[in-house]
C-alpha positions in Angstrom: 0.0 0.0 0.0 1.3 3.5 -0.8 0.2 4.9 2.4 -0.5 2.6 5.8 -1.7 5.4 7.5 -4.3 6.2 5.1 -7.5 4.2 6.1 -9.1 2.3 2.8 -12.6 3.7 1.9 -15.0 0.9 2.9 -16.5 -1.8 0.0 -19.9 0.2 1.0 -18.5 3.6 0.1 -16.2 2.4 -2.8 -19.2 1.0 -4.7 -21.5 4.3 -4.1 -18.9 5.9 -5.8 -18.3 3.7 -8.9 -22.5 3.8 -9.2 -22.3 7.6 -9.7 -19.6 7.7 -11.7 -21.6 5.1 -14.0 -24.6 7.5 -13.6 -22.1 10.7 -14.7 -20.7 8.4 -17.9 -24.5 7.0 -18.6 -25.3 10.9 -19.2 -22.6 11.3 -21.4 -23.2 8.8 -24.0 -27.0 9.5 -23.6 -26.3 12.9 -24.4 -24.5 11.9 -27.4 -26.5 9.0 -28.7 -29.9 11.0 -28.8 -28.6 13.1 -31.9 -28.8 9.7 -33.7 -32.5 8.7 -32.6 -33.4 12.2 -33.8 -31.6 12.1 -36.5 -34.2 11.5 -39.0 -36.7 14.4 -37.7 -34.0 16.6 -37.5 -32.8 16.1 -41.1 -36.4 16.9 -42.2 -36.8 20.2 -40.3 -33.5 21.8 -40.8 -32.8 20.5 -44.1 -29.5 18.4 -43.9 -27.4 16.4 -45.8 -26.4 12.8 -44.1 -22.6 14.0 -44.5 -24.1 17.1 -42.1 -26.0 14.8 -40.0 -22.6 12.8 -39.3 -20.5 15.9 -38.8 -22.9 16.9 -36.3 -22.8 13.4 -34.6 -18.6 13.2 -35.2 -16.6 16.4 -35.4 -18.7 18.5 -33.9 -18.1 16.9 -31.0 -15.2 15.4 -31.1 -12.7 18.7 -32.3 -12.7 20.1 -28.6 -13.6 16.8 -26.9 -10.6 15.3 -27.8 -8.0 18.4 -27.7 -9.5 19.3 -24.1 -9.3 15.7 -22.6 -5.3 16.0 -21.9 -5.1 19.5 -20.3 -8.4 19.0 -18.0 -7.2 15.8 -17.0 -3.8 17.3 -16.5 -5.8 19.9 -14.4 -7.3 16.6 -12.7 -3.9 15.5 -12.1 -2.8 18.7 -10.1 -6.0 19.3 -8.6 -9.5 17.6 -7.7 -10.7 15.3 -9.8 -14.0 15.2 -8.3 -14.5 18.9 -8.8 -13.6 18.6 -12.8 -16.2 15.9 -13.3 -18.9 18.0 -11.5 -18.0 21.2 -13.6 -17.4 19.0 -16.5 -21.1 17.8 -16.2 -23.3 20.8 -15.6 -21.4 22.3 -19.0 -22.0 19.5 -21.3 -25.3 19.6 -20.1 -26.4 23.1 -20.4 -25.1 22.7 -24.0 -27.0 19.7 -24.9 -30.3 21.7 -23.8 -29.1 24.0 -25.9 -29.2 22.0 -29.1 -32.9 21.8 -28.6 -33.1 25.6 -29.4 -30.5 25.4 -33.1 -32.1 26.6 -35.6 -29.5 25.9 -38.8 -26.7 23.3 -38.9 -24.3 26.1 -37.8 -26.3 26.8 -34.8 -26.4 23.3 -33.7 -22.1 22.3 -34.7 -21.7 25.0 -32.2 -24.1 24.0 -29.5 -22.3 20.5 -29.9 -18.7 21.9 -30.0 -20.2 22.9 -26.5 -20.9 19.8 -25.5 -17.8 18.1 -26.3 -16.1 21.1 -24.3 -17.8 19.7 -21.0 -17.6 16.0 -21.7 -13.8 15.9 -22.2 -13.5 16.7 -18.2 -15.5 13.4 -17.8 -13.8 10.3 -18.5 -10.2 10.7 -18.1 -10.6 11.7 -14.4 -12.8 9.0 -13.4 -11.0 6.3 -14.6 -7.4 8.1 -12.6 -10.5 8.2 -9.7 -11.4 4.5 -10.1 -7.2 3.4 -10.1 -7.3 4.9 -6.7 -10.5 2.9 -5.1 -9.8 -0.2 -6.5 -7.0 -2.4 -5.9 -5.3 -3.9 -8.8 -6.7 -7.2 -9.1 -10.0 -5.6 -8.9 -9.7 -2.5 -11.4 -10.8 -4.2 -14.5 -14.2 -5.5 -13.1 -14.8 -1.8 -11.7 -13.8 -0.3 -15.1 -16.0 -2.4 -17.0 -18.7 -2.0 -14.6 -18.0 1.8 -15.4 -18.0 1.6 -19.0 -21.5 0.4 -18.6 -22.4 3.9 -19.1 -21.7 3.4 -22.7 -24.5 1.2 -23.4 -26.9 1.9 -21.1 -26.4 5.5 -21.7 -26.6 4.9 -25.2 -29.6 2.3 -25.1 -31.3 5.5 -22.6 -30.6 8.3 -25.6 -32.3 5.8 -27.8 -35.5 5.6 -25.8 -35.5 8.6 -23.7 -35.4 10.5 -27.6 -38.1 8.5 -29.1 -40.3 8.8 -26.3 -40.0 12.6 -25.9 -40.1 12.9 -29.5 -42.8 10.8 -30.2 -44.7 12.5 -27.6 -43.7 16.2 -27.9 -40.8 17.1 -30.2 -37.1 16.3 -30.7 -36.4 19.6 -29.1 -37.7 19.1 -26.0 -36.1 15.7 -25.8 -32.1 17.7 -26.1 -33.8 20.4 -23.3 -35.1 17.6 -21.1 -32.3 15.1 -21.2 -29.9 18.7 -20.4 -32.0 19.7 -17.5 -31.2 16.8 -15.8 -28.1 16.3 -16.3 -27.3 20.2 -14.3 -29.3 19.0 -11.7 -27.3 15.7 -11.4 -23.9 17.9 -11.0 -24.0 19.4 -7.6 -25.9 15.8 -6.0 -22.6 13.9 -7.4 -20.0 16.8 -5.8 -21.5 16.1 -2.2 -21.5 12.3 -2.3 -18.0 11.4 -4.6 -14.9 12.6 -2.2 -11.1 13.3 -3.8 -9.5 9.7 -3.1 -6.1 9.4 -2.1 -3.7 8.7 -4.9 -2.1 5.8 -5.0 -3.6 4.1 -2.3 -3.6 0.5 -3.6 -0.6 0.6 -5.6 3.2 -0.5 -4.0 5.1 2.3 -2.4 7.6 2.9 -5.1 4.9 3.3 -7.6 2.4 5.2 -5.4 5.3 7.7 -4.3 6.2 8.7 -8.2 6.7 12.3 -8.4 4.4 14.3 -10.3 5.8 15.3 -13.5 4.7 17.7 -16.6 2.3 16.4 -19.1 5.5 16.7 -21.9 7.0 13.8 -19.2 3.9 11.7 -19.8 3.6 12.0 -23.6 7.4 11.0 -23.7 7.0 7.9 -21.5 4.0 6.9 -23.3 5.6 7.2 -26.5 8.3 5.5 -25.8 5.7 2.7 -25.0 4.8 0.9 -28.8 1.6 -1.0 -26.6 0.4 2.5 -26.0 0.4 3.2 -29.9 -0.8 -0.1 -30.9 -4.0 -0.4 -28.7 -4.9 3.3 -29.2 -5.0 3.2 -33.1 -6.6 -0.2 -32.6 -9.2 1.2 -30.3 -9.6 4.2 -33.1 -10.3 1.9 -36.0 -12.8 0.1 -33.6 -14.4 3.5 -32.5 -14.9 4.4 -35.7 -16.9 1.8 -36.2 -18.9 1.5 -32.7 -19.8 5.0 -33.0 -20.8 5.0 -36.3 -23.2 2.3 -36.3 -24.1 3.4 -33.2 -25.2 7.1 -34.8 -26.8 5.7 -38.1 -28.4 2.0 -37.8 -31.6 4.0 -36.1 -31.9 5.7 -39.5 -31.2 2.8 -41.2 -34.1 0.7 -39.5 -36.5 4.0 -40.8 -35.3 3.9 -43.9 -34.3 0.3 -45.4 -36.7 -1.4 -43.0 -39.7 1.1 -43.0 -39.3 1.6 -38.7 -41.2 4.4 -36.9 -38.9 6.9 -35.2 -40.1 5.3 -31.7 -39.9 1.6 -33.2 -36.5 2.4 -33.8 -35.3 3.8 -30.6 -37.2 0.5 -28.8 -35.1 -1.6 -31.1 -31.8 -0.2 -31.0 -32.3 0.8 -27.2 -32.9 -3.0 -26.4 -30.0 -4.3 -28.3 -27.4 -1.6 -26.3 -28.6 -2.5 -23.2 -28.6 -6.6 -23.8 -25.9 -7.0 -25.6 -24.0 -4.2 -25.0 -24.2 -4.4 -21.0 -23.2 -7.8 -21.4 -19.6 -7.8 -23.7 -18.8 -4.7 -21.3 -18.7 -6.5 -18.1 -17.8 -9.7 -19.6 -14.6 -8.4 -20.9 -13.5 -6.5 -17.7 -13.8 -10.3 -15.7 -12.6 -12.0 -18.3 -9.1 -9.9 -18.4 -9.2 -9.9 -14.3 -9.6 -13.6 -14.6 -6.8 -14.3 -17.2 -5.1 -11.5 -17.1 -3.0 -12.1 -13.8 -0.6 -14.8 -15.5 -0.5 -12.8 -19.0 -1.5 -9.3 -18.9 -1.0 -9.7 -23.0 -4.9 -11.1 -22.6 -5.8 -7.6 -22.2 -5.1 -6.7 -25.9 -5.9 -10.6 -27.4 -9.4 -10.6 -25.9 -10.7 -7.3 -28.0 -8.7 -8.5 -31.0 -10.6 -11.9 -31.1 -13.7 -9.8 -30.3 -13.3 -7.6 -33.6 -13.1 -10.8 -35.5 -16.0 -12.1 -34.4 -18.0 -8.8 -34.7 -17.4 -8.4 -38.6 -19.5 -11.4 -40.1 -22.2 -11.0 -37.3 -22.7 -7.2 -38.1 -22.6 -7.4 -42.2 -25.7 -10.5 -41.8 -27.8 -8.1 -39.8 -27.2 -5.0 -42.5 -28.0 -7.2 -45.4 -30.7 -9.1 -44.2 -33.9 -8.9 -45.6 -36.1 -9.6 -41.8 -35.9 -7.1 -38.8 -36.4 -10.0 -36.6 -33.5 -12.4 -37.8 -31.4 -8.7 -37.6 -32.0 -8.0 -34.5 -30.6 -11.8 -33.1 -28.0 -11.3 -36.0 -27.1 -7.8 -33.7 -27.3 -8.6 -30.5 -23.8 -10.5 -30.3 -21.5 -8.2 -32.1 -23.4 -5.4 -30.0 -21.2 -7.3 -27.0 -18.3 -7.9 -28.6 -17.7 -4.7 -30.1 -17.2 -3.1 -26.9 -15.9 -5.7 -25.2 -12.4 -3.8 -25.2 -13.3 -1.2 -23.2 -12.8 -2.5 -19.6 -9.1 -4.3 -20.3 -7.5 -1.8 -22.6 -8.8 1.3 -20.4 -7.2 -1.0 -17.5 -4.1 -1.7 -19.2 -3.2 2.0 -20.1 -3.5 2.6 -16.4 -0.5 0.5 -16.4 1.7 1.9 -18.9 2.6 4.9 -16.3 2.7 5.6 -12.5 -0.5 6.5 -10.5 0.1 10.2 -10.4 0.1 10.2 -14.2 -2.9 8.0 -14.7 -5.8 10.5 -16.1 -3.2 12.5 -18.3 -2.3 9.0 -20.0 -5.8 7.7 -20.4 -6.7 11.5 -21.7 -3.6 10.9 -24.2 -5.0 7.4 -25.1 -8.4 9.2 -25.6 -7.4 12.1 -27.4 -6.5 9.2 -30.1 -9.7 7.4 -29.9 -12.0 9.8 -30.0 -10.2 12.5 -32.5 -10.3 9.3 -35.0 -13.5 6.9 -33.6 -15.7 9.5 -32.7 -14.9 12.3 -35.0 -15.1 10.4 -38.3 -17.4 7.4 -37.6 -20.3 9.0 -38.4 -19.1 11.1 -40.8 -17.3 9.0 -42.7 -20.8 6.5 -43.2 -22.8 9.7 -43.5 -20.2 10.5 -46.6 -20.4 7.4 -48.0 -24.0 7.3 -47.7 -24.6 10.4 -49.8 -22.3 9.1 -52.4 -24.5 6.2 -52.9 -27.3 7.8 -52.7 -28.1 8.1 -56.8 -26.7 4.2 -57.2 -29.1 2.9 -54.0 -31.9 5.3 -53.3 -32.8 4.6 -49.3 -30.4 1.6 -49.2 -27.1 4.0 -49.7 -27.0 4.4 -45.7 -27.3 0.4 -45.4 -24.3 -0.6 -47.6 -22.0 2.3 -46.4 -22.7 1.4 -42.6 -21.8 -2.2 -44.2 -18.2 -1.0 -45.8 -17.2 0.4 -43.0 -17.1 -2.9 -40.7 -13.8 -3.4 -42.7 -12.1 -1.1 -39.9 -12.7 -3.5 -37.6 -10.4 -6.0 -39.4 -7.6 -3.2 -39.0 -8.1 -3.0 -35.6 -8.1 -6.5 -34.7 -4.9 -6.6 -36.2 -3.2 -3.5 -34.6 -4.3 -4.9 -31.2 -2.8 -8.5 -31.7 0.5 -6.8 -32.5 -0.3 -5.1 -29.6 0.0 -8.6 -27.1 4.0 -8.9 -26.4 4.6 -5.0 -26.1 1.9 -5.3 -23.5 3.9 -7.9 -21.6 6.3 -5.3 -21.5 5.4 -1.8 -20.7 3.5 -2.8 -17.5 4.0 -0.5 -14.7 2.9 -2.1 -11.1 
């Protein structure tokens, strides 16, 4: 232990803690995945182009997410990492309610930019947070159950947007969604305390000096694991997000879906499958992980594989029903990465560096996954359009699985540097 003096936060306290940090990260991805459940009524009333739609739902967002992430979580770092996330919340917030008020695509990319300016305090700092209640052998379970925010957050967009816009409008579905996220901000301030740093990790590590974020980015770049699993994760993002955005518009328009059908479709297959592949792979790597901490890259890779064939039978099949059983693994698997990569990159550097390297290993991801996922399909869509009528969106969703090919293999070349840059 870094610290014998320090008493350990009790299991009772430790898991209040991880619960609202999964209720602060199940508001960011349901603020971002309720863009794509409205994207349809949206296109119609402000007259966009799917290449719009999927800057909107890409680099929009991801321009200042991604180039914020390392000097907030630097600021995390240095300061209270608690306090960040709290600030970090009530702004992405107040900008999503905004985007129920755009009335032009200009409008709206700026009331997004907004929102990726909040939600780059958010993730980086939690996980550093989590490092420091957990103790080793237990920090993949608790970053998986963490990264459950990602699909229940995004399963939530889906129906929380249909409902509301089913029953009112899409606009009061971005207001409502924002409202309550800035009245969530100050509740998690008073119950989630600053943890001691370090705590669980040996003395030598715990006791590393803090250094400037230029010292991080050269210890991590020195590391080829880091570079592997973050352009592997990248070509995986790309992919997650993008399907994630566009198969809701897909379903309206290749399979004739209501707006609310939709959302009760996709929002069921997030929170099945995708609940599932998160937690799954944050045992698994706990599990196998202790005698080869390569698992943490191999299990994702073989993931990918598996994901590819699964996804391509849904797009091109001709039922909804046989889809959504065709869906519901790959819906797993696809983010089955996030609990033992985000775990190992907490090992490529000592615990007082921890949320400047994951923001590093974010600023890659999401600069690349969630910047050009959904623009890159909306692209492709509206270059199909004349050749496939309503069906472009369907075979350029379809194309793009090929990333996930690239990252499968970028993360299996990934296994042996693993081995090696492990810190702790």
């Amino acid at each position: 232990m870094s610290d014998v003096t320090t008493p350990a936060p009790s299991p009772r306290y430790r898991a209040l803690v991880l619960a609202m940090l999964l209720v602060v990260y199940t508001f960011n991805f349901l603020d971002r995945q309720i863009l794509g459940i409205l994207a349809q009524p949206i296109k119609a009333e402000l007259h966009l182009s799917d290449t719009q739609l999927g800057l909107l739902g890409g680099l929009a967002f991801a321009l200042l997410y991604s180039t914020l992430a390392i000097p907030l979580a630097l600021v995390a770092d240095r300061t209270s990492r608690s306090w960040v996330i709290t600030i970090s919340l009530g702004v992405w917030s107040a900008f999503t309610a905004l985007c129920g008020l755009a009335t032009g695509f200009w409008q709206f990319f700026l009331f997004r930019l907004g929102v990726g300016v909040g939600e780059a305090g958010g993730v980086a700092p939690s996980y550093a947070m989590i490092a420091d209640y957990f103790p080793p052998q237990q920090r993949g379970r608790a970053l998986s159950i963490y990264s459950l925010g990602i699909p229940v957050g995004l399963a939530a967009g889906a129906l929380l947007g249909g409902l509301l816009a089913s029953a009112v409008d899409w606009r009061w579905a971005f207001i409502a969604v924002g409202l309550a996220g800035v009245v969530l901000a100050p509740i998690f301030r008073l119950i989630v305390k600053e943890p001691p740093r370090g705590l669980f990790d040996p003395a030598a590590v715990a006791k590393a000096e803090r250094v400037s974020v230029w010292a991080v980015f050269g210890i991590l770049a020195a590391k080829r694991s880091f570079w592997l699993m973050s352009f592997a994760a990248s070509f995986s993002s790309l992919c997650g997000y993008g399907l994630a955005f566009w198969i809701p518009s897909v379903l309206i328009r290749s399979f004739g879906f209501t707006l609310l059908t939709a959302s009760q479709y996709v929002g069921s297959l997030l929170l099945i499958g995708g609940t599932i592949g998160v937690f799954a792979g944050g045992w698994l790597a706990d599990r196998l992980g202790a005698a080869d901490r390569g698992v943490y890259a191999r299990l994702p890779a073989i993931a990918w594989l598996v994901t590819v064939p699964l996804f391509a039978a849904g797009l091109t099949s001709g039922s909804a029903t046989l889809s959504w059983f065709l869906f519901l693994i790959p819906n797993g698997l696809n983010i089955l990465w996030l609990g033992p990569v985000t775990t190992a990159v907490q090992h490529l550097v000592p615990p007082p560096m921890r949320a400047t390297a994951s923001a590093s290993f974010l600023f890659i991801n999401n600069l690349i996954g969630l910047g050009l996922g959904s623009l890159v399909m909306g692209r492709l869509s509206d270059a199909m359009t004349a050749a496939h009528g309503d069906d472009a969106l369907r075979y350029a969703t379809t194309y793009a699985l090929g990333f996930y090919l690239v990252a499968a293999a970028l993360m299996l070349l990934a296994v042996r540097p693993l081995r090696r840059d492990w810190v702790g």
